[in-house]
N, C-alpha and C positions, 0 to 999 in steps of 0.2 A: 057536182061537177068536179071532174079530178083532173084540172088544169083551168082556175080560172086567174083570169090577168093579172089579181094583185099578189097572188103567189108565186105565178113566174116572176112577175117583174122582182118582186123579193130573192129567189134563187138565183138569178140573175145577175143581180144589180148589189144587193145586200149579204146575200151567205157566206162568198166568199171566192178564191180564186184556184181553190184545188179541188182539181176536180177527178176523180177517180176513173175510168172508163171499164166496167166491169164488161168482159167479152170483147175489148179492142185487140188486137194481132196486126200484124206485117200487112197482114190480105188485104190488097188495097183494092178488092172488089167486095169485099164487105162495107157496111153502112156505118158501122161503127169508125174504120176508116176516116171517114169523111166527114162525120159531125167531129171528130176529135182535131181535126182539122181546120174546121169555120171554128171552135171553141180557143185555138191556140190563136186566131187571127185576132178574136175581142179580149186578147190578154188572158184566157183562163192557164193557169198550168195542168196538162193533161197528165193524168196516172197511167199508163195501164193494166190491167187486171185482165189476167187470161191464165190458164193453164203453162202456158210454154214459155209465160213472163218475158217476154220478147221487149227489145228497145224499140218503140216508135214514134214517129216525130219527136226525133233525139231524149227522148226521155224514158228513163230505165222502166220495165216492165218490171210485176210479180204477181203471183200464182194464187196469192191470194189477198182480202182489203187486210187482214190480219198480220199478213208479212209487211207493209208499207211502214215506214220505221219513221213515219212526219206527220203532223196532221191532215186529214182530209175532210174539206169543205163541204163537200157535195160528191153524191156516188148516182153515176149514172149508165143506168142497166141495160145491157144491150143483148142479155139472154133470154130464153124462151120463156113463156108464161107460169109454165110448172116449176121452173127452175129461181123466179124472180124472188118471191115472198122469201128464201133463206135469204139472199144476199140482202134484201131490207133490212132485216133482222141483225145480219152482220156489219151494216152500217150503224147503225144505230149503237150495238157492240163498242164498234171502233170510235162513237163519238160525234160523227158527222153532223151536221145540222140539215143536212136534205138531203130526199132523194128524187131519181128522176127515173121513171119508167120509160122509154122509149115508146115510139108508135109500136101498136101491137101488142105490147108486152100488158097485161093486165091482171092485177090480182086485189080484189075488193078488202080481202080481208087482212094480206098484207100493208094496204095501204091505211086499213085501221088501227091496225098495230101502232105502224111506224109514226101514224098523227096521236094515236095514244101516248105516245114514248116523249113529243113534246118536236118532231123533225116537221121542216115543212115537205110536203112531198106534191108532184106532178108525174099523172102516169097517162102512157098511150099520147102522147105528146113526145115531138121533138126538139131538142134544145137551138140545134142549130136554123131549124124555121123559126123559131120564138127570137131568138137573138137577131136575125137578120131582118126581121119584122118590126125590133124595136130602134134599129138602128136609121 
């Protein structure tokens, strides 16, 4: 199972409070949007990570986890399934102690890596259902 409860509840609860949002942007009809959003309401500090490095919900964007000049807690993937497995790879790079695949996004052998590497990870799962779940 690649989300089961004592691992969210560890990302969660234990990893930490920064949180990356790889694929979040301005577009506030994207999905990324809006979990960065419930994520900022339970105290997490959001990143964002996009291409256009945009400011959202007040907090400075960059283009990529590798520009982010702080530590980051947790990186949570809001790109496409072909696209996911580098950015795990680059979390782990940068340090992080989890990551988080969103619904939909799935990569098996990504997800081997990055628990090989010693990160907790949850994929195809969303954070902000799980947070409001345990609240």
């Amino acid at each position: 199972m690649y989300g089961d409860p004592a691992t969210i509840g560890r990302i969660l609860d234990e990893s930490g409070d920064t949180w990356a949002v790889v694929g979040l942007s301005a577009n506030q009809e994207r999905a990324a949007y809006g979990v960065a959003q419930v994520l900022q309401r339970y105290g997490k500090r959001i990143v964002p990570v996009h291409p256009k490095a945009e400011t959202v919900h007040g907090e400075q964007g960059y283009a990529s986890l590798e520009e982010i000049p702080f530590p980051v807690d947790v990186v949570d993937v809001f790109v496409n399934s072909a696209l996911a497995g580098p950015v795990a790879d680059q979390a782990v790079a940068i340090g992080a102690k989890a990551v988080w695949f969103q619904l939909g996004v799935v990569d098996e052998d990504a997800y081997a890596r990055t628990r090989e590497a010693g990160l907790e990870m949850v994929m195809d799962r969303c954070p902000a259902i799980e947070i409001n779940a345990r609240r």
